[in-house]
C-alpha positions as CSV (number, residue, x, y, z in Angstrom):
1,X,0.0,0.0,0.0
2,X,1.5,3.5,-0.8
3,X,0.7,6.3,1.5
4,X,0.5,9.9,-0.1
5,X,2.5,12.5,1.4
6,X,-0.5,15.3,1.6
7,X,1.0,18.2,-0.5
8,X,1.3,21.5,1.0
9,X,-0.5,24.9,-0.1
10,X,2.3,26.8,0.6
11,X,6.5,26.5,-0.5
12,X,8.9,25.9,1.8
13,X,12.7,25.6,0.7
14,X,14.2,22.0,1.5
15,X,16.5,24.3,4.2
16,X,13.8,26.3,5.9
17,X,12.3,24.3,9.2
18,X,8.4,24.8,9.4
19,X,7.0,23.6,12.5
20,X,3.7,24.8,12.3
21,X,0.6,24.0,10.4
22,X,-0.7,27.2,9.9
23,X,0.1,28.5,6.7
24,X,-1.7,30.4,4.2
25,X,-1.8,29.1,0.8
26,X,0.6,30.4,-2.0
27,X,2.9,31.6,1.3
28,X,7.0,31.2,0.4
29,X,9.2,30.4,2.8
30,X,12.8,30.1,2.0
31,X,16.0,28.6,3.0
32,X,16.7,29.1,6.7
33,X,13.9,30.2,7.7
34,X,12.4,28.8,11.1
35,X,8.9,29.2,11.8
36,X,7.9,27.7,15.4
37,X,4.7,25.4,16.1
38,X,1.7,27.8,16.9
39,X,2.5,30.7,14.8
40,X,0.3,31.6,12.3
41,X,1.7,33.0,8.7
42,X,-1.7,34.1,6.2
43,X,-1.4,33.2,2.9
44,X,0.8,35.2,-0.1
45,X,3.3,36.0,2.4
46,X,7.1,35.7,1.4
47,X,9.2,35.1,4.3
48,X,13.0,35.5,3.6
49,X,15.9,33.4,4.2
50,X,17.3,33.6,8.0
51,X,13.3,34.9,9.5
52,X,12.8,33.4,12.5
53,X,8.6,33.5,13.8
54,X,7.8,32.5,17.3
55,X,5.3,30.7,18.7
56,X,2.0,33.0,18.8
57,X,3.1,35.4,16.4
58,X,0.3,36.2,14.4
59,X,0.8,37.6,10.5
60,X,-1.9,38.6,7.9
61,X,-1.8,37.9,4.3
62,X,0.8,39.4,1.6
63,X,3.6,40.2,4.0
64,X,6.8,40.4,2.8
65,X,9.4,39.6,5.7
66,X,12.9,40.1,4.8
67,X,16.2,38.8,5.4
68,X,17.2,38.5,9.1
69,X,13.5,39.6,10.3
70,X,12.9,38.0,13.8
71,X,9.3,38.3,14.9
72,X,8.4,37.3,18.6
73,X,5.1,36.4,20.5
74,X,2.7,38.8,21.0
75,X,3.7,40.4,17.8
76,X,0.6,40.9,15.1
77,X,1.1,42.0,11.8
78,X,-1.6,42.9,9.4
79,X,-2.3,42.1,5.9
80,X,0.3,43.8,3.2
81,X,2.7,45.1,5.6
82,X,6.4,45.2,4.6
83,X,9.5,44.5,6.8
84,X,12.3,45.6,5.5
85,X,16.1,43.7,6.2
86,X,17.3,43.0,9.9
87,X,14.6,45.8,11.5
88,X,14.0,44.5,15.2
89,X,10.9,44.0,17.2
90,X,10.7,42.8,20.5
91,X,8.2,41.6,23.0
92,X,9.5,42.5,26.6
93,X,10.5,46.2,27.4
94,X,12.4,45.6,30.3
95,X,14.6,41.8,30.3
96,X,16.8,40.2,32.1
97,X,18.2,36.6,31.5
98,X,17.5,35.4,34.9
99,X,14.0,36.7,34.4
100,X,11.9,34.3,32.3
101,X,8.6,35.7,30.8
102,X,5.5,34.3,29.0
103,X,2.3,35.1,27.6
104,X,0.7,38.0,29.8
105,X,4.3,39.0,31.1
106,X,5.0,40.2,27.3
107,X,4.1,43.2,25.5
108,X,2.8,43.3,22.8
109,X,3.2,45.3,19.3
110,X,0.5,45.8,16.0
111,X,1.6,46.5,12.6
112,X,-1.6,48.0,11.0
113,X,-2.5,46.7,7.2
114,X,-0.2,47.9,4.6
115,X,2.8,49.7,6.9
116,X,6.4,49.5,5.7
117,X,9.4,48.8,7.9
118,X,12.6,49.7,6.4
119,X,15.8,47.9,6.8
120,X,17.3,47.7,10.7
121,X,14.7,49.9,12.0
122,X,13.8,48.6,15.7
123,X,10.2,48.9,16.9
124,X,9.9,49.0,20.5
125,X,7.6,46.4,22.0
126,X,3.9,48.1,23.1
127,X,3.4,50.3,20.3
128,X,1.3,50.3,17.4
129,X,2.4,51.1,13.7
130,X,-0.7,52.7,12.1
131,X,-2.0,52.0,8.4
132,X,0.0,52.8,5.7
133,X,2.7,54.5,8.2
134,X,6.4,54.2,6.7
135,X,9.0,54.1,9.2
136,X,12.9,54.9,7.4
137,X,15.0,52.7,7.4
138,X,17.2,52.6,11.0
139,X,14.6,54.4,12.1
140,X,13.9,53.6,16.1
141,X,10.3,53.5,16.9
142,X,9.7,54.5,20.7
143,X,5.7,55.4,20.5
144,X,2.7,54.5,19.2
145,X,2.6,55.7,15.1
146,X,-0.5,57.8,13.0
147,X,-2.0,56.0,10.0
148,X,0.1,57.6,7.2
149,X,2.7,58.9,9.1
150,X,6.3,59.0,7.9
151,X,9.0,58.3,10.7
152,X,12.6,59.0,10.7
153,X,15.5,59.0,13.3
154,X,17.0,58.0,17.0
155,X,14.6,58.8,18.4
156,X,12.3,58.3,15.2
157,X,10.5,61.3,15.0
158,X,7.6,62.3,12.5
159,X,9.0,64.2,9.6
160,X,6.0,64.1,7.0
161,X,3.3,62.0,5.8
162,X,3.2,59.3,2.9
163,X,0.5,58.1,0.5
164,X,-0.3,54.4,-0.3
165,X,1.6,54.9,-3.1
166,X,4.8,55.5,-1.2
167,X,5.0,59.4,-2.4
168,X,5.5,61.6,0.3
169,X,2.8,63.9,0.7
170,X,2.5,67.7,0.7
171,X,1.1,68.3,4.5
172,X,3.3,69.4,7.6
173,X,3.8,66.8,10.5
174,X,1.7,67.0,12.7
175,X,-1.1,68.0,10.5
176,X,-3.8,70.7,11.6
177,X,-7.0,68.6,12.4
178,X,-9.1,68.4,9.0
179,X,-6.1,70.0,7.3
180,X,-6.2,68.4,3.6
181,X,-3.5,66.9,1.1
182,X,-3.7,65.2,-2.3
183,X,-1.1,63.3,-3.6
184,X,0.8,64.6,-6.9
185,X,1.4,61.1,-7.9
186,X,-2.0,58.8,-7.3
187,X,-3.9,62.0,-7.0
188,X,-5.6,60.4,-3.5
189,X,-7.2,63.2,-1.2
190,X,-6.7,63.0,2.5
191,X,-7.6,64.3,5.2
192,X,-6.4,65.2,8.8
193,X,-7.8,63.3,12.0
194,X,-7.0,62.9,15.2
195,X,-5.5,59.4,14.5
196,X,-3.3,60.3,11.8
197,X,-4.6,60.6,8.1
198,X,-7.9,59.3,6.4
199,X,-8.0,58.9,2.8
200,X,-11.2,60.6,1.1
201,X,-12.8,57.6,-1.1
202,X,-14.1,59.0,-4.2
């Protein structure tokens, strides 16, 4: 008698170890990668060689997770976001070695649909990274983010606002409340609010 192997909705290189069994279909996962049992990867993601994913990390669909992207428990990250090369989050804000924490002892951090990351920017465990906000790249994220907003700096600090197209937009940071923008590329309209920016649907 021959037993089938079940195949897989999703690719994972022969080098990448993939403990858990909850992955979305069309998701890539390449060589290196380790994802640990109970994490939970949506589907047309493309995790990079060397991530590493914890056990309860939770990630939407489409994410693109870079090389050398570690992302811990109690970590949630929405559909579409983008994390660029080696940025850092964490999940405790105050360790020690000899102190070991789990589940409710953790903090934990949100990366709102369709944010971008860039490359060894660090995002400080207990804050949340609003929609579409773009944080530069080595950027180091100490407080909670606007929807739209565009971060730079040590301590990041909000220098301007992007559009989902990734132009920056003409608007001073911070923004007077119901002050208005459109973008000179996608020609989308926004609008000021007192949680960042809200685009004006046609």
């Amino acid at each position: 008698m021959v037993v089938e192997t079940p195949v897989k909705p999703y690719f994972a290189h022969a080098q990448a170890l993939v403990e858990t069994e909850d992955v979305g279909v069309g998701t890539r996962i390449w060589a290196f990668a380790h994802v640990l049992p109970g994490a939970r990867i949506g589907s047309a993601c493309n995790i990079c060689d060397h991530a590493f994913i914890e056990t309860g990390a939770v990630l939407g669909n489409n994410i693109t997770v870079k090389n050398g992207v570690a992302i811990w428990q109690g970590v949630t990250v929405e559909d579409n976001v983008f994390l660029g090369p080696n940025c850092v989050l964490t999940n405790d804000p105050n360790p020690r070695a000899y102190i070991k924490k789990s589940g409710e002892a953790l903090a934990t951090t949100l990366i709102r649909a369709n944010a971008t990351v860039g490359a060894n920017a660090t995002i400080l465990c207990g804050v949340t990274i609003g929609r579409y906000a773009f944080i530069g790249a080595g950027a180091v994220v100490l407080k909670t983010v606007p929807d739209f907003a565009l971060m730079v700096g040590n301590p990041a600090r909000q220098v301007g606002w992007m559009c989902r197209c990734a132009r920056r937009l003409p608007l001073p940071a911070p923004a007077k409340l119901f002050a208005s923008a459109t973008c000179a590329q996608c020609q989308s309209q926004f609008v000021a609010t007192a949680t960042g920016l809200t685009m004006i649907e046609a």
